[in-house]
KOLLUM-853558 format. One record per residue (C-alpha): y, x, z; residue number from 1; residue in one letter. Coordinates in steps of 0.5 Angstrom, whole numbers. Last residue first. Layout:
! KOLLUM-853558
{pt {Y X Z} NUM "a"};
...
***
This chain:
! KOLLUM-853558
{pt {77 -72 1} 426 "x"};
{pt {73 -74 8} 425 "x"};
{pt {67 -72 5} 424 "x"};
{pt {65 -79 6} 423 "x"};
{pt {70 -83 3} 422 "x"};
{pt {70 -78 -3} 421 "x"};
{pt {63 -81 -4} 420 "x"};
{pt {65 -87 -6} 419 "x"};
{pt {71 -86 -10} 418 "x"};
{pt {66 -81 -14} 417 "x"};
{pt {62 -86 -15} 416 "x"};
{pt {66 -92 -17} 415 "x"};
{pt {70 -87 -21} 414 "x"};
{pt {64 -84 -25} 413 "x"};
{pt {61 -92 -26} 412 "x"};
{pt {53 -89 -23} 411 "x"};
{pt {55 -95 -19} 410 "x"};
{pt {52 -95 -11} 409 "x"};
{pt {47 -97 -7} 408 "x"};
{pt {48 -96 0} 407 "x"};
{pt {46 -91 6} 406 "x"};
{pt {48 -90 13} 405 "x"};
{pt {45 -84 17} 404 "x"};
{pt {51 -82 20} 403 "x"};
{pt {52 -75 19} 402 "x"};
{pt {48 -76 12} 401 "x"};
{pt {51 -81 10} 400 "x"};
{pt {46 -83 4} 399 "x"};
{pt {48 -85 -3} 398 "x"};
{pt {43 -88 -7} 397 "x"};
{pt {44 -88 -14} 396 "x"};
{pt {46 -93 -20} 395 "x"};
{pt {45 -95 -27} 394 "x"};
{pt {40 -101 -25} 393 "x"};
{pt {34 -98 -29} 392 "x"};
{pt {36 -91 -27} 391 "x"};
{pt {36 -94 -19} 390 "x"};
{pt {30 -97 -20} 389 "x"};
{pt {26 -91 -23} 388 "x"};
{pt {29 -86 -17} 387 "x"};
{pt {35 -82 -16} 386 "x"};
{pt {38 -79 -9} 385 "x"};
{pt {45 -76 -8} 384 "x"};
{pt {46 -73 -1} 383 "x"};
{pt {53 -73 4} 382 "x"};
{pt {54 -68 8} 381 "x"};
{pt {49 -62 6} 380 "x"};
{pt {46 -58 12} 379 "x"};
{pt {41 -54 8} 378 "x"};
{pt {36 -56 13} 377 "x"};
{pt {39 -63 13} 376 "x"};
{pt {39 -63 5} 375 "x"};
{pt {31 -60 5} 374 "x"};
{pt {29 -65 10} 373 "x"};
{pt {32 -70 6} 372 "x"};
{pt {27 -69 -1} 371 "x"};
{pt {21 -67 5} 370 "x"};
{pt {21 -74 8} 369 "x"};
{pt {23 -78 0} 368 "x"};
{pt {16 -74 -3} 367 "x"};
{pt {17 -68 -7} 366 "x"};
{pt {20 -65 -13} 365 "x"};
{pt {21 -58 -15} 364 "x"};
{pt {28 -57 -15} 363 "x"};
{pt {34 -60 -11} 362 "x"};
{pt {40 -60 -14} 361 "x"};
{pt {46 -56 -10} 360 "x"};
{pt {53 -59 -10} 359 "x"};
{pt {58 -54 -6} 358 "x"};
{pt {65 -57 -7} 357 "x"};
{pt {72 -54 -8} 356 "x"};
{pt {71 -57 -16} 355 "x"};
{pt {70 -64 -13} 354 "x"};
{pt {70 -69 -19} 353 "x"};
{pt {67 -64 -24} 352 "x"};
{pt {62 -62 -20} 351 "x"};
{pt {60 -68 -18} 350 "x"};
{pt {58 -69 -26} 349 "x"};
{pt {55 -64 -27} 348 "x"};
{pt {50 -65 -21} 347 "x"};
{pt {50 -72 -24} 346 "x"};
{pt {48 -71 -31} 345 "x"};
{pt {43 -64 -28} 344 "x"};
{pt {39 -70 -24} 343 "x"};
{pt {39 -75 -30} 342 "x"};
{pt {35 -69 -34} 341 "x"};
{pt {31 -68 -28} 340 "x"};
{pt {29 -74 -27} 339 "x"};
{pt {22 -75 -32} 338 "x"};
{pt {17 -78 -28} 337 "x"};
{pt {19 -80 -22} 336 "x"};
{pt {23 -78 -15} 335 "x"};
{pt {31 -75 -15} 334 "x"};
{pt {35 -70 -12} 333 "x"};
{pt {42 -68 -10} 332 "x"};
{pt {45 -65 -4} 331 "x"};
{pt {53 -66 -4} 330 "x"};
{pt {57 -60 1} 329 "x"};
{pt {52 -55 1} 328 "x"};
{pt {55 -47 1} 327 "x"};
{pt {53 -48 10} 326 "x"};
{pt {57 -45 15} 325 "x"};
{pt {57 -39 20} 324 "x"};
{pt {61 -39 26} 323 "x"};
{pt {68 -37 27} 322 "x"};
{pt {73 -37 33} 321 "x"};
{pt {66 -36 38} 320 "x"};
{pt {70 -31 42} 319 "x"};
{pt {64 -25 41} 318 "x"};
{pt {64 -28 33} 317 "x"};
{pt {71 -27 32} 316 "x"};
{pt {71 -20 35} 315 "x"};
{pt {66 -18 30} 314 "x"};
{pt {70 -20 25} 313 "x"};
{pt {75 -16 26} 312 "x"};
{pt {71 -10 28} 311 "x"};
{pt {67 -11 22} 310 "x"};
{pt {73 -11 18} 309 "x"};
{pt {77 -6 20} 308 "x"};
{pt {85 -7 19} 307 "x"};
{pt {89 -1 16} 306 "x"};
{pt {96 -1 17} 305 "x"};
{pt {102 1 12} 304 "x"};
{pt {108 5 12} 303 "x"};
{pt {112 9 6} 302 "x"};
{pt {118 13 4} 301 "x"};
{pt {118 17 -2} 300 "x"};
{pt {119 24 -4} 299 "x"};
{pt {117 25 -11} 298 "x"};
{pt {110 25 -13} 297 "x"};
{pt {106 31 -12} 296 "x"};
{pt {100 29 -7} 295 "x"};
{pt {105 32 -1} 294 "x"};
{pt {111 28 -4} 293 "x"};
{pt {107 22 -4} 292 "x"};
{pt {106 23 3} 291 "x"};
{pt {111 26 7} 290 "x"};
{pt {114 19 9} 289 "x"};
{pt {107 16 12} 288 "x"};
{pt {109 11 17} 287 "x"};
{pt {105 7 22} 286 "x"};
{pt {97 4 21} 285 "x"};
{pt {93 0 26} 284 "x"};
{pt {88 -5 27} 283 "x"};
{pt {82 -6 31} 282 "x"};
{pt {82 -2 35} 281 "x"};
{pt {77 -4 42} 280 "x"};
{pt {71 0 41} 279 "x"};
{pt {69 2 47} 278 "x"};
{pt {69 -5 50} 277 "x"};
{pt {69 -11 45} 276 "x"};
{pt {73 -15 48} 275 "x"};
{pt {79 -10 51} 274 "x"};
{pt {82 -11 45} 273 "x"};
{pt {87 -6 41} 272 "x"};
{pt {93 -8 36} 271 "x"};
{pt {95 0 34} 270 "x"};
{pt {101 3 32} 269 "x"};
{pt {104 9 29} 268 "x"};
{pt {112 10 28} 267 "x"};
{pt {116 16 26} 266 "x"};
{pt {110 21 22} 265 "x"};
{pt {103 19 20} 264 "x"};
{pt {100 24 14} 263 "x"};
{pt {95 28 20} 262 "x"};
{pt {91 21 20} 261 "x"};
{pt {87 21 28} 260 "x"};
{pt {93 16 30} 259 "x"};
{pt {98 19 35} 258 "x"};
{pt {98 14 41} 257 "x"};
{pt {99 19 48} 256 "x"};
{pt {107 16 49} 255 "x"};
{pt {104 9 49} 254 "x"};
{pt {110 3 48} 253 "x"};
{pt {107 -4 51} 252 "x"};
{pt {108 -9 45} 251 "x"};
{pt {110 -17 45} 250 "x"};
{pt {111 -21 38} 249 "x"};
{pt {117 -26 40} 248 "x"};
{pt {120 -24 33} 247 "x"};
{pt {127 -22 37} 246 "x"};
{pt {122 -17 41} 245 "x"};
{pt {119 -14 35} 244 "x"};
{pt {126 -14 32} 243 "x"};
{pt {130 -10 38} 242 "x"};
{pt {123 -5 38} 241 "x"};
{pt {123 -3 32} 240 "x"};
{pt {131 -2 32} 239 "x"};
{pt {128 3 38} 238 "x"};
{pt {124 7 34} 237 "x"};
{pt {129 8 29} 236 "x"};
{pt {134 10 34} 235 "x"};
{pt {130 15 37} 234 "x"};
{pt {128 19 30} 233 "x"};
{pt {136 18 28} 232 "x"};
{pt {138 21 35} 231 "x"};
{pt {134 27 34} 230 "x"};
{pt {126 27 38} 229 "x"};
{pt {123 33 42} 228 "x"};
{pt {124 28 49} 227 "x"};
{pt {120 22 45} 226 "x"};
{pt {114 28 44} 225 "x"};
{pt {113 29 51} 224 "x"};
{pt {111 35 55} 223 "x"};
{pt {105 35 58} 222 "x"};
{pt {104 32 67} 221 "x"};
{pt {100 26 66} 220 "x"};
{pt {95 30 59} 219 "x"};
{pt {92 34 66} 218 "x"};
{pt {89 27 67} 217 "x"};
{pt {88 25 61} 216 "x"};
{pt {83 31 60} 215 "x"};
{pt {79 31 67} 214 "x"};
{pt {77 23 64} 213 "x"};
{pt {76 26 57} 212 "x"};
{pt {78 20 51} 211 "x"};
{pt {81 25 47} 210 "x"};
{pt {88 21 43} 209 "x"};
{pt {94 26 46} 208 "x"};
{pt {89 32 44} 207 "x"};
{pt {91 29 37} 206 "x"};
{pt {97 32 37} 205 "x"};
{pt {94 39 37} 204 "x"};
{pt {91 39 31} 203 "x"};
{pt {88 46 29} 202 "x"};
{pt {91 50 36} 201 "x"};
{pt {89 46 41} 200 "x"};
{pt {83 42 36} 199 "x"};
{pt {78 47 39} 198 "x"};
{pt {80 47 46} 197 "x"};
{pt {80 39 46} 196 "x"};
{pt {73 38 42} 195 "x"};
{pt {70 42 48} 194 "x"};
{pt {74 40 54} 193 "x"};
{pt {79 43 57} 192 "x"};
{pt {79 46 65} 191 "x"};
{pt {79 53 61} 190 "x"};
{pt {85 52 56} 189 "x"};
{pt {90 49 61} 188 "x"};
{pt {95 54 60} 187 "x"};
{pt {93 54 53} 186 "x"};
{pt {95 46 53} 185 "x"};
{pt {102 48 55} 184 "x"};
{pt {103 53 50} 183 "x"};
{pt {100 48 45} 182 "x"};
{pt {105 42 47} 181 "x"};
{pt {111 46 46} 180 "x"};
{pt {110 49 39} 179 "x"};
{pt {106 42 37} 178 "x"};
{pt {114 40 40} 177 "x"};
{pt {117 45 35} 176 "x"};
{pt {114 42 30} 175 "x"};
{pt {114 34 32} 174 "x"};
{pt {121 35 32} 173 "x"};
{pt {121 38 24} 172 "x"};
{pt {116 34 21} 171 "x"};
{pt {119 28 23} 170 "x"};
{pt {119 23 29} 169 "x"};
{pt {111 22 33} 168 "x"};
{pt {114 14 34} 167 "x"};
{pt {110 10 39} 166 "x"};
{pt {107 3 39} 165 "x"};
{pt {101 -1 43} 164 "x"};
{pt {100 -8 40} 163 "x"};
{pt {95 -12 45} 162 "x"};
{pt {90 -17 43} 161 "x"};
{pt {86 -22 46} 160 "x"};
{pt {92 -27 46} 159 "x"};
{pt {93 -28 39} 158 "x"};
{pt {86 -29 37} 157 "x"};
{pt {87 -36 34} 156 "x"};
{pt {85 -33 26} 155 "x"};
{pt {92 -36 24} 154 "x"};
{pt {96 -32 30} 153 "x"};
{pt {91 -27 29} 152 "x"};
{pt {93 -26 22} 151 "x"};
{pt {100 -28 23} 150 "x"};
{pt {101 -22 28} 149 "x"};
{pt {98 -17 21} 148 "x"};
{pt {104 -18 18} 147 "x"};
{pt {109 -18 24} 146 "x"};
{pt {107 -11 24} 145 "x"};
{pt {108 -11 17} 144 "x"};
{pt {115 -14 18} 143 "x"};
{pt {117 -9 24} 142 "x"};
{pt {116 -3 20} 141 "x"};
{pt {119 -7 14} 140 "x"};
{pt {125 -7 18} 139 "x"};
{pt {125 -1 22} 138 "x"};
{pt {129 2 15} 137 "x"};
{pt {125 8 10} 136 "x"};
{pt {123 3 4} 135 "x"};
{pt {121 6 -2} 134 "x"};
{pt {114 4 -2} 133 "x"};
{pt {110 -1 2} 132 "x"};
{pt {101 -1 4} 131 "x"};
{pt {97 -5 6} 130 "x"};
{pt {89 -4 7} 129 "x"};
{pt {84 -10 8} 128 "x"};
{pt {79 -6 11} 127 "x"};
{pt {71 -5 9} 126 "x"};
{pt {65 0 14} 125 "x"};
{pt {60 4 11} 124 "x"};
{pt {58 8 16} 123 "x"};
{pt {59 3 22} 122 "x"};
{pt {63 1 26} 121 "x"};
{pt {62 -6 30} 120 "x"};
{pt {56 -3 34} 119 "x"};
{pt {56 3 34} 118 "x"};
{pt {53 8 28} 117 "x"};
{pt {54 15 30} 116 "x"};
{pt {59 17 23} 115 "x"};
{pt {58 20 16} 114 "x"};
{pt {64 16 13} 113 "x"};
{pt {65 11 8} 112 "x"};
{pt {70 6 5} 111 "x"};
{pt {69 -1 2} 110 "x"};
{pt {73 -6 0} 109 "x"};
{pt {80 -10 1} 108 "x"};
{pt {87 -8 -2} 107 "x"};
{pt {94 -10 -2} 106 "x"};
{pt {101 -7 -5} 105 "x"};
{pt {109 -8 -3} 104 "x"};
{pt {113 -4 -8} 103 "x"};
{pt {120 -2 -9} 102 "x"};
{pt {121 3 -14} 101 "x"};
{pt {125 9 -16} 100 "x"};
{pt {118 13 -17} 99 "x"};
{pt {113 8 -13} 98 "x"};
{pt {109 4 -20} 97 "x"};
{pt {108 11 -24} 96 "x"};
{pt {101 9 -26} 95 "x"};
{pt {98 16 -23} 94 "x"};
{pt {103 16 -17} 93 "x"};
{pt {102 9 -15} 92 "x"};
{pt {93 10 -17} 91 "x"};
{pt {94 17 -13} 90 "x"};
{pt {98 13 -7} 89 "x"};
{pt {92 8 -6} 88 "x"};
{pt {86 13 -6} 87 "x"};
{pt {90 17 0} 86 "x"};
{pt {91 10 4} 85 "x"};
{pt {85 7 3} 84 "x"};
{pt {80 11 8} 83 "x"};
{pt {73 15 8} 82 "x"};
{pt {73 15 -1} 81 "x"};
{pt {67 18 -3} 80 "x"};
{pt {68 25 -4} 79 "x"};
{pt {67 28 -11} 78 "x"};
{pt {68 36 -11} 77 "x"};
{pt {67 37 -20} 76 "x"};
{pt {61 41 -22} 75 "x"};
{pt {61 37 -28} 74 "x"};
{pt {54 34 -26} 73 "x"};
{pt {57 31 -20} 72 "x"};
{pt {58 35 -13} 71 "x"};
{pt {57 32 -6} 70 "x"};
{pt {61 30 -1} 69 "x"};
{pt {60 24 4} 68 "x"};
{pt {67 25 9} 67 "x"};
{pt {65 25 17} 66 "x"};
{pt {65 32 19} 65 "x"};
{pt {72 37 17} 64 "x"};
{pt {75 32 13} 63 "x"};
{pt {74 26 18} 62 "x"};
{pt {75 29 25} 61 "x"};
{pt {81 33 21} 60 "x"};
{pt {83 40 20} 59 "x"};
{pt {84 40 13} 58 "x"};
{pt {89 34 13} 57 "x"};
{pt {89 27 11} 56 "x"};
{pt {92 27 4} 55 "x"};
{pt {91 35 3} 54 "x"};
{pt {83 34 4} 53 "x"};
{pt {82 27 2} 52 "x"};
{pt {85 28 -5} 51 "x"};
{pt {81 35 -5} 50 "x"};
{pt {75 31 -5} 49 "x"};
{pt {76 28 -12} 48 "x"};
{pt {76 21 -11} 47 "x"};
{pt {70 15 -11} 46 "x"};
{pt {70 9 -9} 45 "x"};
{pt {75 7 -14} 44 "x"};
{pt {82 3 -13} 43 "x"};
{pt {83 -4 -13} 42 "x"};
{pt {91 -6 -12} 41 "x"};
{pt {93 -13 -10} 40 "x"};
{pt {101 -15 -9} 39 "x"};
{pt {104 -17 -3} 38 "x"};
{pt {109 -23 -4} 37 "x"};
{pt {109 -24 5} 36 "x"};
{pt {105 -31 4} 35 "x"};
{pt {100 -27 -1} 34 "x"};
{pt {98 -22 5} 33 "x"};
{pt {97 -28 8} 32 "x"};
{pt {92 -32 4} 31 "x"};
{pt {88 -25 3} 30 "x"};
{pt {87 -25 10} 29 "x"};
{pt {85 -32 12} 28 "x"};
{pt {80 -31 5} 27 "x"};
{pt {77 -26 8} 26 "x"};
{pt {76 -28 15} 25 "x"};
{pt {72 -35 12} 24 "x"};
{pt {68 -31 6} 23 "x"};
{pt {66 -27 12} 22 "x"};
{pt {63 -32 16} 21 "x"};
{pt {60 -35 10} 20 "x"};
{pt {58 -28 9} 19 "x"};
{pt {53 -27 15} 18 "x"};
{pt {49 -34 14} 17 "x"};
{pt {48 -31 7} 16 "x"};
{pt {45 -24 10} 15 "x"};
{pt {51 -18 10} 14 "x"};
{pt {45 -11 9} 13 "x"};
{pt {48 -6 14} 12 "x"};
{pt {50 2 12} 11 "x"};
{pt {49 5 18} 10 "x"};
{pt {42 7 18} 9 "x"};
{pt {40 8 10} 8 "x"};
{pt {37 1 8} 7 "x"};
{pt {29 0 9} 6 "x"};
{pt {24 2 3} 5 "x"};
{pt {17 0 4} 4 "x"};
{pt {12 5 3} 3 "x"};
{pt {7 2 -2} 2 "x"};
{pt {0 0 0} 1 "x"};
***
């Protein structure tokens, strides 16, 4: 007997009862980048590894241990995309849609990252992506956070996230504060952790983030960043928040948050969830101002957020907010000889009536018992059954199958649609 074959770990099979959920999320996300005038981008899951490399940083978690790399028959460095931010700047630059422009551009797809497998996060994980260019005022900070504050809003989950907000400044503050930060860490180099002692002088900032108990508490007494920042840096920062507050969007401020991307600069934020334990970002994003000029546009300003699907969706299904629902709304079907080409006619012609409907025509016959219990199994609202008598009558039996009520009705188009309208609420 052959060895079965299994899906490679950390890259998970989404089942039908799986994707209504999904399809649901889905469509509130896109439904909503839509309200903002956003405009969808789909790029390729497969760059060029240097586009990762200069984009996020050489000395990054995800460059130096997460990224699936591998050579194609040219001899090319492929990598397959571990975040959508760089994937979406190469495609601005290539088609010339950022230079002198304003642009405000969405994405929702697949990335990839080599990490341990959680709950929640996953090897192939997806994200709706969004991205703004050419506008440097707090104000589009302040609307993309707003952004993202309706989709919770929408999804009923306002109340079990929290936005935290910092600001890293510009490259030159935060230079003389890495400058700052290093000697300090080195200062406390043996009582560092492992990750800590190696990042100290590869990416300092991101010491800030480790999750160390013995680390936090040395962090209590480091340098901070706001005291590095110049008076365009501060005021940035604290118009975002005066918009934020007018909003009515509550925010607490985390000097320790930088993001683990090494293009941010300015404003990062995070909407995290203690309902999910550990794993409790859901949400986050800030500005990239350097970016497309260090891929070799033209220096353009820029802010975006990344939203993790299966942690969202996670978070819905642990709250109960979202629960899988049947593709069925109208189950036909039909007992005797010779029915199937009258149930195809009337599959058709509820398709035609209800275009936002799912009709299922039932196959292979079977006894009036089993025809009913494949409708409630699928869970259909309202079912459609044909026999001898009702094609000798130009009718159909329509069965309520919330109530359990049934009527012979008119096959006349208006009639039945009419009738069945009343049932499906439409």
């Amino acid at each position: 007997m052959a060895q079965s074959i299994q899906a490679i770990r950390g890259m998970n099979d989404l089942l039908p009862e799986d994707t209504s959920v999904w399809q649901k999320v889905e469509k509130v996300l896109r439904q909503t980048v839509a309200s903002y005038g956003y405009s969808e981008m789909r790029m390729p899951i497969v760059e060029h590894t240097n586009l990762f490399s200069r984009a996020i940083g050489e000395v990054t978690d995800v460059v130096e241990k997460e990224m699936y790399t591998f050579e194609d028959r040219s001899g090319d460095s492929l990598s397959l995309r571990p975040e959508g931010t760089a994937g979406c700047v190469r495609a601005a630059l290539e088609h010339s849609l950022i230079y002198n422009q304003e642009q405000r551009l969405w994405y929702m797809g697949p990335m990839f990252r080599h990490e341990r497998p959680q709950k929640g996060r996953y090897r192939q994980f997806h994200q709706l992506g969004v991205e703004v260019f050419g506008l440097e005022g707090p104000d589009i900070d302040a609307e993309i956070i707003a952004l993202t504050h309706d989709l919770w809003c929408k999804l009923g989950i306002t109340d079990q996230l929290c936005l935290e907000l910092n600001t890293l400044g510009n490259s030159e503050e935060r230079k003389i504060y890495k400058e700052n930060l290093v000697k300090f860490l080195e200062a406390h180099f043996e009582d560092l952790d492992e990750d800590s002692k190696r990042r100290t002088h590869t990416n300092p900032l991101r010491v800030l983030d480790s999750k160390d108990e013995k680390v936090k508490e040395i962090l209590k007494d480091a340098p901070a960043l706001y005291d590095f920042l110049g008076e365009e840096s501060k005021a940035h920062f604290e118009n975002l928040q005066k918009l934020l507050t007018s909003l009515g969007i509550k925010f607490t401020i985390n000097p320790r948050l930088v993001r683990g991307l090494d293009y941010y600069n300015l404003t990062v934020f995070e909407w995290t969830t203690t309902a999910l334990g550990a794993q409790g970002t859901v949400c986050g994003g800030g500005r990239y101002d350097g970016l497309v000029e260090q891929l070799g546009g033209k220096a353009t300003k820029a802010v975006g957020f990344g939203l993790g699907l299966e942690r969202l969706i996670l978070l819905l299904t642990t709250l109960q907010k979202v629960a899988p629902s049947s593709p069925v709304d109208i189950f036909v079907c039909g007992m005797g000889e010779n029915i199937e080409s009258h149930q195809l006619a009337l599959c058709a012609q509820m398709r035609s009536a209800f275009a936002d409907c799912g009709v299922l025509n039932h196959c292979g016959g079977g006894n009036f018992k089993r025809l009913l219990k494949h409708a409630d199994k699928v869970q259909a609202k309202v079912a459609l059954i044909l026999g001898e008598q009702e094609l000798q009558n130009n009718t159909v039996m329509v069965k309520n199958l919330a109530t359990g009520e049934q009527e012979e009705v008119s096959r006349q188009a208006d009639v039945l649609t009419s009738y069945v309208a009343k049932i499906l609420n439409k």
